[in-house]
C-alpha positions in Angstrom: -1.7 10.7 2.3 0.4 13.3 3.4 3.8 11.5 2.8 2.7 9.8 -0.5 1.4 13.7 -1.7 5.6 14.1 -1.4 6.5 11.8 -3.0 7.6 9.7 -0.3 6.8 5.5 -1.2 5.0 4.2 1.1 3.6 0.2 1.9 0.1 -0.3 2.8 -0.6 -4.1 4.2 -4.1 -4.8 4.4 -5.2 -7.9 5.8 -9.4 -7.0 5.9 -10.1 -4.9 2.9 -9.2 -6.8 -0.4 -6.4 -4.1 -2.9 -8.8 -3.0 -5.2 -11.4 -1.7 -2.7 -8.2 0.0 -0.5 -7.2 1.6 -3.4 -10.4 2.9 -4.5 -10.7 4.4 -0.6 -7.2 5.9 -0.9 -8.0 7.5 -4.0 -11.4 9.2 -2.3 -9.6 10.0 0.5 -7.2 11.8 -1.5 -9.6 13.2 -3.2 -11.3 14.7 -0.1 -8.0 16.2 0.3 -7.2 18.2 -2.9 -3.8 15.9 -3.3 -3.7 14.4 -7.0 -4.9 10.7 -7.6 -1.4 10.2 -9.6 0.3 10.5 -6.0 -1.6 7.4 -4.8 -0.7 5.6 -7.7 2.4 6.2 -7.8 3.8 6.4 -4.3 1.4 3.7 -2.3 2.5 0.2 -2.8 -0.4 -2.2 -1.4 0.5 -5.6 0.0 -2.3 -7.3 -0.5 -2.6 -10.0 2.7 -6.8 -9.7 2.7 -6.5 -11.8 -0.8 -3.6 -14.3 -0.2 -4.4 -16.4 2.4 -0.3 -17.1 2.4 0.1 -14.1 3.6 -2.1 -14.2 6.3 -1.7 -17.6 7.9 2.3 -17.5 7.4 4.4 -14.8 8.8 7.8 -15.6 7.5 5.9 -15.2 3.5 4.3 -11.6 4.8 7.7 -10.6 6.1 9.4 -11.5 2.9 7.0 -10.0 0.3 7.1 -7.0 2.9 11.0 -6.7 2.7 11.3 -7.4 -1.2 8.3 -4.5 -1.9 10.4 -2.1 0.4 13.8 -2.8 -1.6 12.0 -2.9 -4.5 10.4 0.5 -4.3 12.9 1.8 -2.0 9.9 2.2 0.4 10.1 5.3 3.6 9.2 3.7 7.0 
C-alpha cells in the first residue's frame, strides 16, 4: 500500500482470492490507512491466477502474462 500510495506500479498475483474480492480488500485496507482509493486503482495491477485455471496449472502462461503486465505498466519489483 505504501509503494502504490507513491505512485509506484505494482503486480499483485493472486492464486486463492478471485480479482474482484482482492481488489475490494485492497481498497479497505487502504482505506484503514488514510491513502486514497484512486492509488489502488491506479498503481495495483492484479493478475488474476485464482480465476484462470491457465494460469494456475501452467507456469510458462503465468510467467508470460507476468512479464507482459510488468512491460506494460512499467511495473516496480
Amino acid at each position: 500500500m505504501k509503494r502504490a500510495s507513491e505512485n509506484d506500479v505494482l503486480i499483485f498475483v493472486t492464486v486463492e482470492t478471485p480479482a474482484p474480492f482482492l481488489a475490494m480488500s485492497l481498497k479497505e485496507r487502504a482505506k484503514a490507512l488514510n491513502i486514497p482509493e484512486n492509488k489502488v486503482d491506479q498503481n495495483i495491477i492484479i493478475i488474476d491466477a485464482a480465476s484462470y485455471q491457465t494460469l494456475r496449472e501452467n507456469i510458462q502462461s503465468l510467467f508470460d502474462t507476468l512479464a507482459y503486465a510488468i512491460r506494460k505498466y512499467k511495473a516496480s519489483f
